[in-house]
N, C-alpha and C positions, 0 to 999 in steps of 0.2 A: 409292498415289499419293505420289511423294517431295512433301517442304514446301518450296516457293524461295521463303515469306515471307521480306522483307528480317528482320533483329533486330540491334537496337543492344544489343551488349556490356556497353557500359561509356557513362555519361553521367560526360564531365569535373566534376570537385568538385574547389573550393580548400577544403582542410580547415580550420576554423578549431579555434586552440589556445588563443585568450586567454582561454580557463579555465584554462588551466596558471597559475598565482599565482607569485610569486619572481621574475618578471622572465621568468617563459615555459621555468624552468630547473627539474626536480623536484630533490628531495632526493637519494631512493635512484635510483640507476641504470635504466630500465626495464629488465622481464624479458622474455625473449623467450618468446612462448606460442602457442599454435595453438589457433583458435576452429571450434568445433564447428558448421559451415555449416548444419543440420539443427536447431540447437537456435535460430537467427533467422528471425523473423517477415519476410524480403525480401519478402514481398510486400504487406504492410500497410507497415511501418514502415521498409523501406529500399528503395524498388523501383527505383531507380534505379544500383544496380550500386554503389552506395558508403554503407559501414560508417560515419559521424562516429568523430572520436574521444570520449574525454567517456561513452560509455557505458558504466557499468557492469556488471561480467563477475564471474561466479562459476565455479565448478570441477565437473563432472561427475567424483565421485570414481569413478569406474568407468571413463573412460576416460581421464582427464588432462584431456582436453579442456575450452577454456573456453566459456561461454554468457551470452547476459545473467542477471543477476542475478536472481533471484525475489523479488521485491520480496515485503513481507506485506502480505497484503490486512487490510482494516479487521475489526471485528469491527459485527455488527449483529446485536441482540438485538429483539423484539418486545413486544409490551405488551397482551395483549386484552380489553377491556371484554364484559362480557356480563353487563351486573347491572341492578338497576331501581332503585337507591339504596344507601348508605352511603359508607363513608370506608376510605381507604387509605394506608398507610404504607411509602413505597421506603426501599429503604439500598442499599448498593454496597459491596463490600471492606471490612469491616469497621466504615462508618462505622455506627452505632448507628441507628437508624430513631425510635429513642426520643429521640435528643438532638438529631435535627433536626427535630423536629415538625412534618412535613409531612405534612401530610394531603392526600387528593385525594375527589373523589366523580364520579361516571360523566360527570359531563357537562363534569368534565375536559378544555380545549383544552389543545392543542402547548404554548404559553407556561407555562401554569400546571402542568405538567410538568415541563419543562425547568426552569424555577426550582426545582421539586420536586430535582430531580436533583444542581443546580448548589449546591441549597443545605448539600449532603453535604462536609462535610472532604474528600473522597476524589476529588470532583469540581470541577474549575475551569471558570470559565466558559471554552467552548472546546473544551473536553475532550466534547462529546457535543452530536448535534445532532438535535431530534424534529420527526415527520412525520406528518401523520395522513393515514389512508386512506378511502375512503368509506365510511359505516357500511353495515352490510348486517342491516337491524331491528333488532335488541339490541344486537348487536356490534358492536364498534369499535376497529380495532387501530392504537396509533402504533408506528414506527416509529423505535429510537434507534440512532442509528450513530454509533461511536466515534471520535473523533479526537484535536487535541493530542499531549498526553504519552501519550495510549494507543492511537497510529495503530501500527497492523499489530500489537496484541498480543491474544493471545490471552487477555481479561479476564472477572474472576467472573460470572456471571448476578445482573442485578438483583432484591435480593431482594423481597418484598413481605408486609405482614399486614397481612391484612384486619378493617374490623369493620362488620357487616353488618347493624348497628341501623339498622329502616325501610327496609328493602331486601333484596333477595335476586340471588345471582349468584355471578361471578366477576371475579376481575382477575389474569393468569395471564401469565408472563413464559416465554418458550418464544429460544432463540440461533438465527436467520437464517443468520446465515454467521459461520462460525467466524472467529475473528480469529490470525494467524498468519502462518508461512510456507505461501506456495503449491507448497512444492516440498519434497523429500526424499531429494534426488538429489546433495548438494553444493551445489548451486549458490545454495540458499536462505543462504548468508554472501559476503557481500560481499569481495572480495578486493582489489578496485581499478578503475582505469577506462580504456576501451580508451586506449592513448597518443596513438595516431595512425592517420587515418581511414584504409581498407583499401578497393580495389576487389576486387568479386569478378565472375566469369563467369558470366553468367546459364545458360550453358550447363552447365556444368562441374558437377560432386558431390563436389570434393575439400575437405577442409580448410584456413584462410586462415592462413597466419604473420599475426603479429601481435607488439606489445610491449603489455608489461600498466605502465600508472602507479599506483605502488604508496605512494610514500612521496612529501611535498612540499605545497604550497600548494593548491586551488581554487575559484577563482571560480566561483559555483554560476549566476549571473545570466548565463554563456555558455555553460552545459553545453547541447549537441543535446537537441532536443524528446524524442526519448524515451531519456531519460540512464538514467531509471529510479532515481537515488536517492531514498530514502526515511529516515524518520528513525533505522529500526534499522541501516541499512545504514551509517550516518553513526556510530554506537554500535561497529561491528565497523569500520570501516576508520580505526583507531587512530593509523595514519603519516601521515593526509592531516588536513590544517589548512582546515575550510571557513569562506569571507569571504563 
């Protein structure tokens, strides 16, 4: 049975640009690029037949083609309680566990954690935020997930020594979700941001010309909802100046 559902194409978009900074004029000239239609999400995040500009594009080194960017996911490390009493000692990258004499004992909340954490050289307030989960009998696991200066990096496991005077157990740091690039394909470095928004054919399975903005000013407070910059991306795209 052929389809004679009606299907709209294309829904009209005025792109907006005044993320472009300089006066709406980049630095380097845009390059012309062709965006890899298979590597976007149209149906979650562009379903309406138009690409924004403002989004961030990385490079499929395997095909030339470009894709959005792969942002790095956070990293989230665990923490599990299963002990009946004593005291515990975090460090993180180097800071000494000894020179910040923190101590914790099992019945340990979020707060007196996180001070725990925060109170480390290596740790800014900011930089990590804890969660606790329901206990389930002994056990009790929080929850630290990295942000600040250490969003999308792939950082040391927290360390821990235990001393288990008046008590018996553990306290056992185990990494959740790696912290890092989500890709390994290219496209995990940031190269730039689409120039200017693109319609595409809902129908169609070809590849979309494009211009890539590569060098020059942006205002981050007008990039398209899912721009996808992130802090390392900002660390690799060396020619753009962000306000």
């Amino acid at each position: 049975m052929s389809d004679i559902s009606v299907r709209t194409k294309l829904t009209l978009n005025q792109d907006d640009q005044r993320w472009i900074g300089n006066g709406g004029e980049p630095i380097g000239k845009p390059r012309s690029i062709v965006l890899d239609r298979s590597g976007f999400d149209l149906v979650t995040n562009f379903p309406n037949g138009f690409i924004p500009s403002g989004v961030v594009l990385g490079k499929v080194a395997a095909t030339g083609l470009y894709v959005p960017y792969a942002a790095n996911v956070s990293e989230v490390q665990t923490l599990t309680f299963d002990a009946t009493g004593g005291t515990y000692t975090l460090a993180f990258d180097g800071s000494p566990a000894s020179a910040s004499q923190t101590y914790l004992n099992t019945s340990g909340d979020t707060a007196v954690i996180l001070a725990a954490l925060e109170s480390l050289s290596t740790i800014n307030p900011g930089d990590v935020t804890v969660t606790r989960g329901t206990p389930a009998g002994a056990v009790t696991v929080f929850t630290v997930t990295f942000a600040g200066r250490y969003v999308g990096d792939n950082v040391p496991l927290i360390a821990i020594t235990e001393s288990l005077t008046g008590g018996s157990g553990t306290l056992v740091p185990a990494t959740g979700t790696a912290g890092g690039s989500a890709a390994s394909d290219g496209s995990e470095t940031a190269l730039g941001h689409l120039f200017a928004g693109v319609a595409y054919d809902r129908d169609s399975t070809g590849d979309i010309a494009a211009a890539l903005f590569w060098s020059g000013e942006v205002d981050e407070s007008f990039l398209p909802t899912h721009h996808g910059l992130d802090a390392n991306a900002k660390t690799q795209l060396t020619h753009i100046a962000y306000v």
